[in-house]
C-alpha positions, 0 to 999 in steps of 0.5 A: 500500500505505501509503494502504491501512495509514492507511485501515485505521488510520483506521477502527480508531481510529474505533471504539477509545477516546480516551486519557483526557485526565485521566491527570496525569503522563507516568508515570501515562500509562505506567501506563495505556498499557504493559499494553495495548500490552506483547503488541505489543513486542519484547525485547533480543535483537530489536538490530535494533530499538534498536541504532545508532538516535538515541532521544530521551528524553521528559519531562514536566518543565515546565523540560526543554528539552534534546535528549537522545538515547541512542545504543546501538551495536554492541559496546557502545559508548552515546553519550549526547548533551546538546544535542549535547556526547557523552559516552562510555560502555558498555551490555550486556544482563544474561544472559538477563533482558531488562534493560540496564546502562548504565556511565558515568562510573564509574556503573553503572545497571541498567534492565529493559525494559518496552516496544521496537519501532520507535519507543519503548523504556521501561525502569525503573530497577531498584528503588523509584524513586518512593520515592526521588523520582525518576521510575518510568520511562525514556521514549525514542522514535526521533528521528524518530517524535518528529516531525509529518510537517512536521517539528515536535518532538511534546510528551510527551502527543502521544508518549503518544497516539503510543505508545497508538496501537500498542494502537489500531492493533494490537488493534482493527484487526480487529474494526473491519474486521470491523465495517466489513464487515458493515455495508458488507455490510447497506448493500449487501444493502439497496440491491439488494434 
C-alpha cells in the first residue's frame, strides 16, 4: 500500500509545477505556498494533530543554528526547548477563533493559525509584524518530517518544497491519474488494434 501512495505521488508531481526557485525569503515562500495548500489543513480543535508532538521551528536566518522545538501538551502545559535547556510555560486556544496564546515568562503572545496537519503548523503573530521588523510568520514542522529518510536535518527551502508538496500531492493527484489513464488507455487501444 505505501509503494502504491509514492507511485501515485510520483506521477502527480510529474505533471504539477516546480516551486519557483526565485521566491527570496522563507516568508515570501509562505506567501506563495499557504493559499494553495490552506483547503488541505486542519484547525485547533483537530489536538490530535499538534498536541504532545516535538515541532521544530524553521528559519531562514543565515546565523540560526539552534534546535528549537515547541512542545504543546495536554492541559496546557508548552515546553519550549533551546538546544535542549526547557523552559516552562502555558498555551490555550482563544474561544472559538482558531488562534493560540502562548504565556511565558510573564509574556503573553497571541498567534492565529494559518496552516496544521501532520507535519507543519504556521501561525502569525497577531498584528503588523513586518512593520515592526520582525518576521510575518511562525514556521514549525514535526521533528521528524524535518528529516531525509537517512536521517539528515532538511534546510528551510527543502521544508518549503516539503510543505508545497501537500498542494502537489493533494490537488493534482487526480487529474494526473486521470491523465495517466487515458493515455495508458490510447497506448493500449493502439497496440491491439
Amino acid at each position: 500500500m505505501a509503494s502504491e501512495i509514492r507511485l501515485f505521488n510520483d506521477i502527480s508531481r510529474a505533471f504539477s509545477p516546480e516551486l519557483p526557485r526565485d521566491l527570496g525569503t522563507l516568508d515570501q515562500h509562505l506567501d506563495f505556498i499557504l493559499p494553495k495548500v490552506i483547503p488541505y489543513g486542519e484547525d485547533l480543535r483537530e489536538e490530535k494533530f499538534w498536541l504532545g508532538k516535538r515541532w521544530k521551528e524553521v528559519r531562514d536566518d543565515e546565523g540560526f543554528h539552534e534546535a528549537i522545538l515547541h512542545i504543546f501538551n495536554a492541559g496546557g502545559e508548552y515546553l519550549l526547548s533551546l538546544d535542549g535547556n526547557l523552559i516552562k510555560g502555558a498555551w490555550r486556544k482563544l474561544g472559538e477563533e482558531n488562534s493560540l496564546i502562548i504565556d511565558m515568562a510573564s509574556k503573553s503572545e497571541l498567534f492565529d493559525l494559518r496552516f496544521m496537519n501532520n507535519d507543519f503548523i504556521v501561525l502569525t503573530k497577531h498584528g503588523d509584524q513586518a512593520r515592526k521588523g520582525q518576521r510575518k510568520y511562525f514556521c514549525l514542522i514535526h521533528e521528524r518530517a524535518a528529516k531525509t529518510p537517512k536521517g539528515q536535518e532538511l534546510d528551510w527551502r527543502n521544508i518549503m518544497e516539503k510543505l508545497f508538496n501537500v498542494w502537489r500531492d493533494n490537488s493534482l493527484g487526480l487529474w494526473a491519474w486521470f491523465f495517466f489513464v487515458t493515455v495508458l488507455g490510447i497506448i493500449i487501444y493502439l497496440s491491439v488494434s
